[in-house]
BAMI-67100 format. One record per atom (N, C-alpha, C, O): residue in three letters; atom name; x, y, z. Coordinates in nm, 2 decimals, m for minus. Layout:
BEGIN
 resn name     xx     yy     zz
  ala   CA      X      Y      Z
...
This chain:
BEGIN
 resn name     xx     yy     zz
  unk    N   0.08  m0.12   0.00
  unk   CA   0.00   0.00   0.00
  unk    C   0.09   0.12   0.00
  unk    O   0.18   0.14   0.08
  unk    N   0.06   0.21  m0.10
  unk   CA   0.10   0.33  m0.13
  unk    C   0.11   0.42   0.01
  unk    O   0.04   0.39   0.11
  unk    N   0.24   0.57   0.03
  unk   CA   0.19   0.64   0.18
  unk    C   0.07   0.69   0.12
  unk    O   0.00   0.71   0.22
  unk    N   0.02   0.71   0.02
  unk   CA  m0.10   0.81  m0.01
  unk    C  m0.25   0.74   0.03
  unk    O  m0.36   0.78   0.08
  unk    N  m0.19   0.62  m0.01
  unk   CA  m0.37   0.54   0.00
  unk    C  m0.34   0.49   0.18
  unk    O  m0.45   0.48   0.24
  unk    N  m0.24   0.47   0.27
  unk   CA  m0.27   0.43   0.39
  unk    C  m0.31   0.59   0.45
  unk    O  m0.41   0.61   0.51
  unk    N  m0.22   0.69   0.41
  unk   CA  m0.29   0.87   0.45
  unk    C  m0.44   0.83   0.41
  unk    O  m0.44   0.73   0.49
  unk    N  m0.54   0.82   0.36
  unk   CA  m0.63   0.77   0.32
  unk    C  m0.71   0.74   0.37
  unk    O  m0.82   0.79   0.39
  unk    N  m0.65   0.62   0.40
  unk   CA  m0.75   0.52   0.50
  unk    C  m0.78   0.55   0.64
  unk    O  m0.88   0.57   0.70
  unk    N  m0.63   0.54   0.70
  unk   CA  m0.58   0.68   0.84
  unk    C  m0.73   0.78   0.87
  unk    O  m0.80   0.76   0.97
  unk    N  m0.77   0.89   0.74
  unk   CA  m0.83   0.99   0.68
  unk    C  m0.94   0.89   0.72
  unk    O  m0.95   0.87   0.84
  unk    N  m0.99   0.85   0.66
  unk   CA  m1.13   0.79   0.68
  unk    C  m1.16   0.74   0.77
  unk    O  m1.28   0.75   0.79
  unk    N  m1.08   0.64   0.87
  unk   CA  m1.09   0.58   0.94
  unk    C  m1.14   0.73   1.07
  unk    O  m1.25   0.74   1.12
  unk    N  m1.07   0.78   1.09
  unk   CA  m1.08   0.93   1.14
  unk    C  m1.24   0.98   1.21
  unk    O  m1.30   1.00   1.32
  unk    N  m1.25   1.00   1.03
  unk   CA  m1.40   1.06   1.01
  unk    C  m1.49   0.93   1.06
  unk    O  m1.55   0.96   1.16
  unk    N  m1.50   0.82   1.01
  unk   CA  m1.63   0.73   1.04
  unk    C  m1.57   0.69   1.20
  unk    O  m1.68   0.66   1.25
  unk    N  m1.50   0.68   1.29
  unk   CA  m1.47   0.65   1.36
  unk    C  m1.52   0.71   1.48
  unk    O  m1.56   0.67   1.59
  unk    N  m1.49   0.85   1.43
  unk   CA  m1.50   0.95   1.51
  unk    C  m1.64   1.01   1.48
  unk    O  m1.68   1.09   1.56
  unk    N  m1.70   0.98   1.38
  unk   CA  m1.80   1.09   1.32
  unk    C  m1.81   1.18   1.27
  unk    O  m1.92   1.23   1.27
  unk    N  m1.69   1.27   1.20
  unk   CA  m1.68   1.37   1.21
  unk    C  m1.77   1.41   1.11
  unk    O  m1.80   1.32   1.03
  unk    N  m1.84   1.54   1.10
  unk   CA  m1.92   1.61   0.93
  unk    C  m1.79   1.64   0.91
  unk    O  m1.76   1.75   0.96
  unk    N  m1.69   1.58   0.83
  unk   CA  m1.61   1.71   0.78
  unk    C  m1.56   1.58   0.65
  unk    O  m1.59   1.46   0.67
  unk    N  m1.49   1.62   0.52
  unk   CA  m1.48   1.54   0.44
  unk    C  m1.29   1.51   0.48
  unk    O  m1.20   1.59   0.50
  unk    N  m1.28   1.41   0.47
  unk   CA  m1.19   1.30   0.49
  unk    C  m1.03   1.38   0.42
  unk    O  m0.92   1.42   0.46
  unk    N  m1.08   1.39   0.31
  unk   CA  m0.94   1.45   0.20
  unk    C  m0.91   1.63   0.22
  unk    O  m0.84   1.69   0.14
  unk    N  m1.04   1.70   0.40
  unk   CA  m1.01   1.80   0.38
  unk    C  m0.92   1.79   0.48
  unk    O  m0.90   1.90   0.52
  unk    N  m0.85   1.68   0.57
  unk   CA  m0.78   1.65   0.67
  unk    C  m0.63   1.68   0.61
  unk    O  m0.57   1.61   0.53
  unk    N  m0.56   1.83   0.68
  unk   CA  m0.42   1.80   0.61
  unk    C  m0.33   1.69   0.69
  unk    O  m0.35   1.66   0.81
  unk    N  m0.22   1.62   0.61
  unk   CA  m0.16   1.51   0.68
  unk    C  m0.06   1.56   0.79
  unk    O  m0.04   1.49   0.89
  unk    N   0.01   1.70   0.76
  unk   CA   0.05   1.71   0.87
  unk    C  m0.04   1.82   0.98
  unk    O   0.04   1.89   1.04
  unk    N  m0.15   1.83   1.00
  unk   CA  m0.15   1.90   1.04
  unk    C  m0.20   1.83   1.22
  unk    O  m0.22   1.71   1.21
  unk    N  m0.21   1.90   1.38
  unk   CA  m0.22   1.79   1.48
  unk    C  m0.36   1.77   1.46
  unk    O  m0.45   1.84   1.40
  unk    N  m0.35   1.69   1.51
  unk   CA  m0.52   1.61   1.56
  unk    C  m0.57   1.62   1.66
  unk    O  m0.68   1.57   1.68
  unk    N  m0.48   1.69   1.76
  unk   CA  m0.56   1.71   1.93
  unk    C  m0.52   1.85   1.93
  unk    O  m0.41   1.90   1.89
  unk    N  m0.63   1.93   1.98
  unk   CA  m0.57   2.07   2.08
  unk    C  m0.63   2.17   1.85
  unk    O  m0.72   2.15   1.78
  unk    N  m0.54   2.23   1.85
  unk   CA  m0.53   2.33   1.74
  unk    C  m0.60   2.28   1.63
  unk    O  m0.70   2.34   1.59
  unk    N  m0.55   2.18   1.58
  unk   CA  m0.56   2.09   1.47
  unk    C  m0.72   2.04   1.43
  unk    O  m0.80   2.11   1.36
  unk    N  m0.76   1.94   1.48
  unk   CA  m0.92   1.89   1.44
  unk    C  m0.97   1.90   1.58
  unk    O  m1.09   1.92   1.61
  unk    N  m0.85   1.91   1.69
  unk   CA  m0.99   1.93   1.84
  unk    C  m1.04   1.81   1.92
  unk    O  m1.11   1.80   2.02
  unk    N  m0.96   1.71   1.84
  unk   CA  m0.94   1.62   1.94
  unk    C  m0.91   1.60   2.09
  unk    O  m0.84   1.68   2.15
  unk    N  m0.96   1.48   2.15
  unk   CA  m0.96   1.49   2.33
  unk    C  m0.93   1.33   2.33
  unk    O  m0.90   1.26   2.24
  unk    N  m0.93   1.31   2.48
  unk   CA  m0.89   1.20   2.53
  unk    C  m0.97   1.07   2.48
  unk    O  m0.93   0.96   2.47
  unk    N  m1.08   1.11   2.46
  unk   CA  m1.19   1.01   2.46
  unk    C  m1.20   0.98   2.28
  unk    O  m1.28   0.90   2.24
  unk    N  m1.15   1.04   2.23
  unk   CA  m1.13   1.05   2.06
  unk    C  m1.05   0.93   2.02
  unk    O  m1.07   0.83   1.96
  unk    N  m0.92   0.99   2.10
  unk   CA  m0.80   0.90   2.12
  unk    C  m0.81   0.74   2.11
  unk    O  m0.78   0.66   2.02
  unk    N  m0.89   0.71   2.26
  unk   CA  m0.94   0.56   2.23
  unk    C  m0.99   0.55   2.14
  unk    O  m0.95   0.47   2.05
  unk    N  m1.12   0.63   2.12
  unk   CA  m1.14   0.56   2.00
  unk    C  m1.07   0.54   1.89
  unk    O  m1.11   0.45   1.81
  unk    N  m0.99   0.59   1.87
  unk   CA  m0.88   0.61   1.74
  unk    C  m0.78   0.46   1.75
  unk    O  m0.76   0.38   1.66
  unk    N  m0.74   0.45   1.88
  unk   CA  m0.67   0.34   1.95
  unk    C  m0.77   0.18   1.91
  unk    O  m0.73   0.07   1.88
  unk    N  m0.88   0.22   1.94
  unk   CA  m0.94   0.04   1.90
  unk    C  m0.97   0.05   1.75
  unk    O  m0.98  m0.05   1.68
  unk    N  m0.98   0.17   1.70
  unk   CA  m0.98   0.17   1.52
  unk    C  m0.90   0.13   1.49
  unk    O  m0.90   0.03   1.42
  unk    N  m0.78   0.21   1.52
  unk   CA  m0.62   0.12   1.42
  unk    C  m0.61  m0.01   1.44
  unk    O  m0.57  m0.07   1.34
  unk    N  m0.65  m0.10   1.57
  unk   CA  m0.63  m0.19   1.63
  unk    C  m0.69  m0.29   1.54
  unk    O  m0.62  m0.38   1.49
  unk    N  m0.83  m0.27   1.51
  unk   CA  m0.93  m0.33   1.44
  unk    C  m0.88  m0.33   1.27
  unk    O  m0.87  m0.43   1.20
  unk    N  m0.86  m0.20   1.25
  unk   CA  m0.83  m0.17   1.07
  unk    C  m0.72  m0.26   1.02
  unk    O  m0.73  m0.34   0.93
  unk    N  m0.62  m0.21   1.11
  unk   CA  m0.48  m0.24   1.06
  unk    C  m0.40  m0.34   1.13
  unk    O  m0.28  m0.36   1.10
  unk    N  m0.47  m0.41   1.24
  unk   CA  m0.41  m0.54   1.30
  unk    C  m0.29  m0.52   1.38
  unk    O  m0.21  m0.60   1.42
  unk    N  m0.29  m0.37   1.42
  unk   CA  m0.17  m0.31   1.52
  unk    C  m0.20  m0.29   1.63
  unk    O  m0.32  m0.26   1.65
  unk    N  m0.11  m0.29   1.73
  unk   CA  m0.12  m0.29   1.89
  unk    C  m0.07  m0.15   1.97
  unk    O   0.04  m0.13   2.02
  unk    N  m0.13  m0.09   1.96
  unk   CA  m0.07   0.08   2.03
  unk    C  m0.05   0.03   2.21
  unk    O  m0.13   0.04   2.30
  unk    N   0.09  m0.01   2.20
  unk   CA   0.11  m0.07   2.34
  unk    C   0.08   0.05   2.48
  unk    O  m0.01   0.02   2.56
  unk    N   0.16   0.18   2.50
  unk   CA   0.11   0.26   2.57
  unk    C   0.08   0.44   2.56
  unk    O   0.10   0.49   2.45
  unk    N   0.06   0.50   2.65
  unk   CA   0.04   0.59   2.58
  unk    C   0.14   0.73   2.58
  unk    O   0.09   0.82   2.53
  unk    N   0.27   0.75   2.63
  unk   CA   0.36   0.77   2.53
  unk    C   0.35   0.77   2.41
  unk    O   0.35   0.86   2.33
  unk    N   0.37   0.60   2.37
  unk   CA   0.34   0.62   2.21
  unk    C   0.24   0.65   2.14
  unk    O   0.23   0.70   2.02
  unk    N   0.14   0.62   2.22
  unk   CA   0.01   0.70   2.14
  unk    C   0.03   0.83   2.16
  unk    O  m0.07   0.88   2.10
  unk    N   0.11   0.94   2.21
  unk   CA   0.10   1.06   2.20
  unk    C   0.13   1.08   2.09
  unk    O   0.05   1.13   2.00
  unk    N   0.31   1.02   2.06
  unk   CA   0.36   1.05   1.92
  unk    C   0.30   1.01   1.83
  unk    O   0.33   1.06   1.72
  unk    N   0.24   0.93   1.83
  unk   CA   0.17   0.89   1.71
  unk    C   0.12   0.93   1.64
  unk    O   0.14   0.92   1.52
  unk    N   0.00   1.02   1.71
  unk   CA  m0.13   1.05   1.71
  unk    C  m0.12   1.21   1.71
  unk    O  m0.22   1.29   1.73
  unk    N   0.05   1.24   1.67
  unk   CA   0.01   1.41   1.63
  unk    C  m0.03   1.44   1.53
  unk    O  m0.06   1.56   1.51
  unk    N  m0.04   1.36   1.45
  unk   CA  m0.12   1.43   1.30
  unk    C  m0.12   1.26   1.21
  unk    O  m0.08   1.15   1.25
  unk    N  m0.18   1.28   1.10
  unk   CA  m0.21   1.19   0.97
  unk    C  m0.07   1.13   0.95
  unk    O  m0.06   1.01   0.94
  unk    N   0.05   1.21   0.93
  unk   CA   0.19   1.17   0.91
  unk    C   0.22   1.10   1.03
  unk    O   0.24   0.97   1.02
  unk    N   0.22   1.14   1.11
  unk   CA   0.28   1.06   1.27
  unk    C   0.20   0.91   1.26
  unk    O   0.25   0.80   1.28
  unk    N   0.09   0.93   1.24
  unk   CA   0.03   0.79   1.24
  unk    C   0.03   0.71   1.13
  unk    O   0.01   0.59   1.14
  unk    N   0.05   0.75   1.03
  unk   CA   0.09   0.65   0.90
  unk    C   0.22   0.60   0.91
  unk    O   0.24   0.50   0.86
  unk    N   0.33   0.70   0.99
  unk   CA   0.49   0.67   1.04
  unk    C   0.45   0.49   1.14
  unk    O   0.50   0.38   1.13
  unk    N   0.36   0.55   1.21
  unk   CA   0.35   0.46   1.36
  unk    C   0.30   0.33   1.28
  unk    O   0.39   0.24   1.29
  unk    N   0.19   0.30   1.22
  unk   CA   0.15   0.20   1.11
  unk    C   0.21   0.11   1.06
  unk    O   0.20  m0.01   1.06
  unk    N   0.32   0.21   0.96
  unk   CA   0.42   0.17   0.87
  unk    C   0.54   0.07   0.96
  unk    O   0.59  m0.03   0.91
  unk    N   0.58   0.13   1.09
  unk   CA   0.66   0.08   1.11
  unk    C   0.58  m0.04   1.20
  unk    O   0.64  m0.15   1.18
  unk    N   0.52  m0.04   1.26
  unk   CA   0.42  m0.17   1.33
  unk    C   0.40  m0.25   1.24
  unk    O   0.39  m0.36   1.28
  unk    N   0.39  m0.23   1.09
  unk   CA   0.35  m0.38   1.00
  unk    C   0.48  m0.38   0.97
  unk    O   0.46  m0.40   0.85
  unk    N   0.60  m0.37   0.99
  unk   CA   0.73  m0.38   0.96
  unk    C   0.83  m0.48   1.06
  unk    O   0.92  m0.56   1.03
  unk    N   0.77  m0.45   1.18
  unk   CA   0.82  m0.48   1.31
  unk    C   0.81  m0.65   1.28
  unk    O   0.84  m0.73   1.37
């Protein structure tokens, strides 16, 4: 899988996950995802945490790493990329 089409999926998973009204491809990849960025909170997070889990067959062991991960569309397609590598 292309970085474009996992940014993508990342992207969508996001929106249906989360519910957002907002369209998926207006998500910039770097931009953050908590605080400034889309406005994300703690409770987003998990949900985001059993999405990847479920989507992509990855284990977000604690949350340290889910901070870094989870600063934007790039940080988490980084985190992905390297968990199906591991």
């Amino acid at each position: 899988m292309s970085r474009n089409e996992l940014a993508g999926r990342v992207k969508e998973l996001i929106v249906r996950r989360l519910k957002l009204d907002i369209d998926p491809k207006s998500i910039d990849d770097a931009a953050p995802l908590f605080g400034e960025g889309l406005g994300l909170d703690s409770i987003d997070a998990l949900e985001l945490v059993l999405g990847l889990e479920q989507e992509f067959h990855i284990k977000v062991e604690d949350e340290e790493v889910g901070v870094k991960a989870f600063a934007s569309v790039d940080a988490l397609c980084d985190f992905i990329e390297q968990k199906k590598t591991a």
